[in-house]
N, C-alpha and C positions, 0 to 999 in steps of 0.2 A: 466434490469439495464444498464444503460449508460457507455459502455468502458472508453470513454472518460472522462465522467464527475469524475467518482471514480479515473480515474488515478490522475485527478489535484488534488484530495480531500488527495489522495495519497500523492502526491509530499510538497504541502504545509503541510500537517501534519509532516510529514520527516522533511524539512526545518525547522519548529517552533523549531524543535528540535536538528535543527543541526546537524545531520547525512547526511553521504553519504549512498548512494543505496550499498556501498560495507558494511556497519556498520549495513544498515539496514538488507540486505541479510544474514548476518551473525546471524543477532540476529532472525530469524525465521527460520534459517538452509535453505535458500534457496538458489538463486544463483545471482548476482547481473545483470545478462541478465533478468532474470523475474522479477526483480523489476520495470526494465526500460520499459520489453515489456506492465504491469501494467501501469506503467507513462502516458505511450503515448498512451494505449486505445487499444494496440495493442493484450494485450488480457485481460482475466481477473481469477483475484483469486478465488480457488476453495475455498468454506465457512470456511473450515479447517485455509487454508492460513489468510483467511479477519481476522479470530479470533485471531489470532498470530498477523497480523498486526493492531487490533483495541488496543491490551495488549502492544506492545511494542511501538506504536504513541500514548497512553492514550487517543483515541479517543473510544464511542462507535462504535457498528457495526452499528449502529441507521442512526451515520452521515454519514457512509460510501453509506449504503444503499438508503438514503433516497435523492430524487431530487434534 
């Protein structure tokens, strides 16, 4: 899986929906430095995380995952 690529997939799904990384971090009890380290490719979410984040960006994990 592409750090990078999921982060942007990340970031515009966030966006669509108008949250900040502090709104988003909140709603999967995470912390809003690992939203950002996500964003930027800098690292990536454990499967656990992507599932939290595919339920509250109403995205599948399909688009997350997928090229």
């Amino acid at each position: 899986m592409d750090a990078k690529k999921l982060g942007k997939k990340i970031k515009m799904a966030r966006v669509e929906l108008d949250l900040t990384q502090i709104d988003l971090a909140k709603r999967i009890s995470a912390k809003q430095k690992s939203i950002s380290r996500y964003e930027n490719g800098v690292s990536l979410p454990s499967l656990t995380t992507l599932e939290k984040l595919s339920k509250v960006l109403k995205k599948s994990m399909g688009y997350f995952i997928e090229g």
